[in-house]
C-alpha positions in Angstrom: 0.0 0.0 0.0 1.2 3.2 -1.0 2.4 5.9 1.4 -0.7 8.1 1.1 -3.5 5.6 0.7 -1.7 4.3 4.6 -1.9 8.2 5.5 -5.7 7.9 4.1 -6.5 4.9 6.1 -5.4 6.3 9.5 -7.0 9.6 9.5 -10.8 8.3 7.6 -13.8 7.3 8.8 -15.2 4.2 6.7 -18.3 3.2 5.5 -18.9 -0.5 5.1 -22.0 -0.8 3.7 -23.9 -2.2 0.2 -22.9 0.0 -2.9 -25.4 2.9 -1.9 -22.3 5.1 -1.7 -21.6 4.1 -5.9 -23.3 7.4 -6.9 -21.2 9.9 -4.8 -18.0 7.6 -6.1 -19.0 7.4 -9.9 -19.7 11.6 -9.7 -16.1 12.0 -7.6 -17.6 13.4 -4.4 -15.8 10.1 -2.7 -12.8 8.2 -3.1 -13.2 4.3 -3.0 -10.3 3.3 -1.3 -10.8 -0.5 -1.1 -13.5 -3.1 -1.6 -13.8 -5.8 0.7 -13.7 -9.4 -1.0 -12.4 -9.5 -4.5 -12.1 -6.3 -7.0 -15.7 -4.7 -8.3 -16.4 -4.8 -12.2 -17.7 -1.4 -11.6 -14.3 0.2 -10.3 -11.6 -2.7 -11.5 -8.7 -0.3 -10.2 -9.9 -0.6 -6.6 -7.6 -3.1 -4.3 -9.5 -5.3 -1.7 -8.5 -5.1 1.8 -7.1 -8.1 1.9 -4.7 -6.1 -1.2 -4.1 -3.1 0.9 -2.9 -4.5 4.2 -5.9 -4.6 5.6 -6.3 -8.4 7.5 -10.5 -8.6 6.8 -12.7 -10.3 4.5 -16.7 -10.2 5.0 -19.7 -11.0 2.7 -23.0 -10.5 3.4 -25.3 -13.3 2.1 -29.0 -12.2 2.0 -31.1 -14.9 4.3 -34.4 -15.5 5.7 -34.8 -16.8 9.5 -37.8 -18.7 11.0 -38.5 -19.7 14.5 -36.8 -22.4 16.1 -38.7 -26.1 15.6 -40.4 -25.0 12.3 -41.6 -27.8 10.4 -38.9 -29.0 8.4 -41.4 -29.3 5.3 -41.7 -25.8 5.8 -38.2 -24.8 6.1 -37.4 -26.6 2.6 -40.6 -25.0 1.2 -38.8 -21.5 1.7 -35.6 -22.4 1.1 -36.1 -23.6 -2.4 -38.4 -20.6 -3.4 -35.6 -18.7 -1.5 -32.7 -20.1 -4.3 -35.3 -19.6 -7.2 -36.1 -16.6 -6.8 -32.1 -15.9 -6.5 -32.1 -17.1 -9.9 -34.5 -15.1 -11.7 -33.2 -13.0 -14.0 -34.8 -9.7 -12.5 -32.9 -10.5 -8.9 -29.5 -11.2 -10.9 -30.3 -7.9 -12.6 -30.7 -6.0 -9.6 -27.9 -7.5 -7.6 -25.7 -6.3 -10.5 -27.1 -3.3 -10.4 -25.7 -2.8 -6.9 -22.0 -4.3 -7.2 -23.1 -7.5 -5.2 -22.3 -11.1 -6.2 -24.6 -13.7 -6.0 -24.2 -15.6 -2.2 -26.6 -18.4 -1.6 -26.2 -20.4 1.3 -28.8 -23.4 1.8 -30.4 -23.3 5.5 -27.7 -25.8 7.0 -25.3 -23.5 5.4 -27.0 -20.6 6.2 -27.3 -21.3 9.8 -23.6 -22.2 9.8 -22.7 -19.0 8.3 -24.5 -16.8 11.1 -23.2 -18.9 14.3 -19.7 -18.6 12.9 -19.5 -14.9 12.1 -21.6 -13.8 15.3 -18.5 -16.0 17.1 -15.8 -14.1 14.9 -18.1 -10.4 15.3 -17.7 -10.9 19.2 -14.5 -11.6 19.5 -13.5 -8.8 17.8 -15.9 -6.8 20.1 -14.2 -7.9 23.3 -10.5 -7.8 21.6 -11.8 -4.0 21.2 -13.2 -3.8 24.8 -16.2 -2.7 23.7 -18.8 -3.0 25.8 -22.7 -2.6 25.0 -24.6 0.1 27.1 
C-alpha cells in the first residue's frame, strides 16, 4: 500500500456498507479506497482489503430466519423458493445493479454462516473492549 493511501487509512472514517455510496464515487464526491472481498467490475482499479494491508474479508449473504422447531417441510418450502427466486433474471439484474455477487447459502449453510460470524463479530468486540450500554 502506497504511502498516502496508509496516511488515508489512519485519518478516515469508513463506511462498510452495500454499494449505496456508488453514486457519490462514480460523480467524484468520494474516493473508494478498497473493496472488501475481491475487485468490483464497476471500479476494476480498486484493491481489496485483503490487497491493501488490511487483514479482513466479509460478505453479506442475504437470508431469511424462522422460528426455532419449524416444520422442516416448511423450512425446505422456503428455502427452495428462496434459491429460485435468486435465480431469476430480475434479482440477478438487480444485484448487479448494486455491485453484489450472487451468495446463496442453503439453510444448513445458512445457519452455519451466522453462528460462525456472530463467534468471529464478538470476538472482535471484546478484543476492542467494547462493551454494549
Amino acid at each position: 500500500m502506497g504511502r498516502a493511501r496508509r496516511r488515508i487509512f489512519r485519518h478516515i472514517h469508513f463506511l462498510a456498507d452495500d454499494s449505496g455510496w456508488a453514486p457519490p464515487v462514480n460523480s467524484g464526491q468520494l474516493c473508494l479506497l478498497a473493496i472488501w472481498i475481491k475487485r468490483s467490475k464497476s471500479w476494476p482499479d480498486v484493491p481489496t482489503l485483503k490487497e491493501s494491508g488490511v487483514a479482513m474479508v466479509s460478505n453479506s449473504p442475504f437470508g431469511l430466519a424462522g422460528p426455532k422447531g419449524m416444520d422442516p417441510k416448511v423450512v425446505q418450502i422456503l428455502q427452495d423458493a428462496f434459491k429460485k427466486g435468486m435465480e431469476e433474471p430480475s434479482d440477478v439484474e438487480t444485484i448487479a445493479k448494486i455491485d453484489q455477487e450472487p451468495f446463496y447459502l442453503n439453510t444448513v449453510d445458512y445457519r452455519a454462516f451466522v453462528m460462525r460470524t456472530v463467534a468471529e463479530q464478538r470476538q472482535v468486540m471484546e478484543e476492542l473492549r467494547f462493551k454494549p450500554e
